[in-house]
C-alpha positions in Angstrom: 16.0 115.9 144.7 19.4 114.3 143.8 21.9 116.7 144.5 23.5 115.5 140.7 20.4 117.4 138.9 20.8 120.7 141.3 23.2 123.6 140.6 23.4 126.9 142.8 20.9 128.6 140.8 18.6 125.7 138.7 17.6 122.1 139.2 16.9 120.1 136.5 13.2 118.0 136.0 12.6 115.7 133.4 10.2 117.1 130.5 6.6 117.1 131.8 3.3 117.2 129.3 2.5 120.3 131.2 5.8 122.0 129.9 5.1 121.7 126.4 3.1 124.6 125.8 5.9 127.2 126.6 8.7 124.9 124.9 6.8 125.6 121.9 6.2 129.6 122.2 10.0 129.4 122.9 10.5 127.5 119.5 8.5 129.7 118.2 10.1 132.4 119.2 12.1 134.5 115.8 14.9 135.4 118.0 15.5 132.0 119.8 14.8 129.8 116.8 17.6 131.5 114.7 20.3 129.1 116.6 18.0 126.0 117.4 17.3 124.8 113.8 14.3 123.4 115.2 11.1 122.7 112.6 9.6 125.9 112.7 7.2 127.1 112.9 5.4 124.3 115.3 2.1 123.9 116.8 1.2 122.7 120.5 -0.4 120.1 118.3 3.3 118.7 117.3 4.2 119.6 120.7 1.9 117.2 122.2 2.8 114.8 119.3 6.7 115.0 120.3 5.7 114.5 123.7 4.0 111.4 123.1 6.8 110.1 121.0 10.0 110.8 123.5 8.7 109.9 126.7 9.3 106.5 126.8 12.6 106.9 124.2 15.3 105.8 125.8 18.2 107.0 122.9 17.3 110.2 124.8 16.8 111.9 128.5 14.8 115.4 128.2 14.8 118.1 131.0 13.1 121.4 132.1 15.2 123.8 133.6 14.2 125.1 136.8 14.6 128.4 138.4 15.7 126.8 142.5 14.5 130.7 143.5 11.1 130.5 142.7 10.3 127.3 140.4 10.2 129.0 137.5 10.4 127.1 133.8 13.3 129.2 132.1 14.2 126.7 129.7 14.9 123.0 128.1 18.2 120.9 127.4 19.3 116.9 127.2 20.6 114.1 125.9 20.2 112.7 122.7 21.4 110.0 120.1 22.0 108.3 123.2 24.6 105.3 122.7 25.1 102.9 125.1 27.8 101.3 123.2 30.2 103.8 122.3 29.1 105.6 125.4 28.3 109.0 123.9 25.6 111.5 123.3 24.9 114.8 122.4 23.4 117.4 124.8 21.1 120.4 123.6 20.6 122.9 125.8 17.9 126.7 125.4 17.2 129.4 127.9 13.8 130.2 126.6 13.3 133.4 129.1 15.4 135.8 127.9 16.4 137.7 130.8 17.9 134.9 131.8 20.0 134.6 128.6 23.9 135.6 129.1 24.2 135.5 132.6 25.4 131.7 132.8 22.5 130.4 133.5 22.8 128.0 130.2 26.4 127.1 131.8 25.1 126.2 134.8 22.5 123.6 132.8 25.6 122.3 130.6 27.5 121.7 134.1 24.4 119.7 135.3 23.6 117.8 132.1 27.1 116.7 131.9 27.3 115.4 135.1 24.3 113.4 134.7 25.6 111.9 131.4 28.8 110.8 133.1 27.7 110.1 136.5 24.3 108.3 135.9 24.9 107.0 132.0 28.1 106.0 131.9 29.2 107.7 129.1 32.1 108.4 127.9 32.2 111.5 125.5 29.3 114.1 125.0 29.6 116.5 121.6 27.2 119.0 120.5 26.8 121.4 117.4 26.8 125.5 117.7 26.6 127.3 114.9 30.3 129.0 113.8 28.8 132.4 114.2 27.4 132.0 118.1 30.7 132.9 119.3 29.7 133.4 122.9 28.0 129.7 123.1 31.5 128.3 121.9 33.5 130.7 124.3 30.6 129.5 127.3 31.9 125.5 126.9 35.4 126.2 126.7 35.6 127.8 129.6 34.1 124.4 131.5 36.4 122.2 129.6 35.0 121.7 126.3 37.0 121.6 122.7 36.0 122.4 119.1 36.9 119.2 117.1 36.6 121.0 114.1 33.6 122.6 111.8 31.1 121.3 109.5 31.1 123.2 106.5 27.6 124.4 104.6 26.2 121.1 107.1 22.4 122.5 107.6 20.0 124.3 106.2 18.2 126.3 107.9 16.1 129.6 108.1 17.1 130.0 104.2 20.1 129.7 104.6 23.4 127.0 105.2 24.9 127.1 107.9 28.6 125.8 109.2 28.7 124.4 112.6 31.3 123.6 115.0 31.2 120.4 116.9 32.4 120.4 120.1 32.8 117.9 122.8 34.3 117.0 126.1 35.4 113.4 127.4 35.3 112.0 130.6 39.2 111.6 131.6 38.5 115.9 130.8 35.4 116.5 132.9 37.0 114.2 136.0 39.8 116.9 136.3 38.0 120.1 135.1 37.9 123.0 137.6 34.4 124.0 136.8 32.4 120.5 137.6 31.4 120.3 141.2 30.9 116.7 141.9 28.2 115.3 144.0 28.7 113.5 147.2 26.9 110.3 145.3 29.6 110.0 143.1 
């Protein structure tokens, strides 16, 4: 495996047909789901059906994160709204298992994802939206280099509800000088 999609603790592997089952108990999941704003519920049906769609999409890259212990599928994240022209896109990232949750885990698949997206895509910026309210998602990027830009106010709907969202971001000229990115040798 390319050392650019392996941390100390996960690997990355592009989204397999096989993975799609527990990617949709995860999204099914009441306690996950309240911060993913995913359609919910779902069915492996639509599962299958998403599947089919995104694998050969190329505004998007989609991964399963991999335990490097024992090989164990703890969770999904990505790329998406992939432009190749202004050289951004915005990464999504879910630790499905919850013991796994809150022990930088999710971190350590930011850190990867990143470096992939810079590295391998060329891109220039990568943003993503956390609800105001996950404080310790927004306190997770900043400490590996990442800014607010600012919050959407009443921008979703969701689970009954609107929701405000921060949207947060880190640039290349940031990443090459972070502390917290270990570069591959490749690069």
């Amino acid at each position: 495996m390319r050392p650019i999609l392996r941390g100390d603790h996960l690997h990355l592997q592009l989204v397999e047909k096989d993975d799609i089952p527990k990617r949709v108990e995860w999204i099914n999941d009441p306690e996950i789901q309240l911060s993913l704003h995913y359609e919910y519920p779902t069915s492996l049906a639509k599962g299958l059906k998403w599947f089919e769609k995104i694998v050969s999409d190329t505004g998007r890259v989609d991964f399963s994160i991999i335990t490097n212990k024992d090989n164990q599928y703890i969770g999904f994240c990505g790329l998406i709204n992939i432009d190749r022209i202004t050289r951004k896109a915005e990464l999504y990232n879910v630790i499905g298992v919850k013991r796994f949750q809150g022990k930088g885990i999710g971190t350590e698949a930011y850190k990867l994802v990143v470096n992939y997206g810079f590295l391998e895509l060329g891109l220039n910026r990568i943003y993503g939206y956390q609800n105001t309210d996950n404080h310790a998602a927004l306190h997770a990027v900043k400490n590996i280099g990442w800014r607010c830009e600012g919050t959407l106010i009443q921008d979703l709907w969701a689970h009954g509800r609107l929701y405000d969202r921060n949207v947060v971001s880190i640039l290349r000229s940031e990443w090459e000088t972070h502390r917290a990115y270990n570069f591959p040798d490749e690069q």
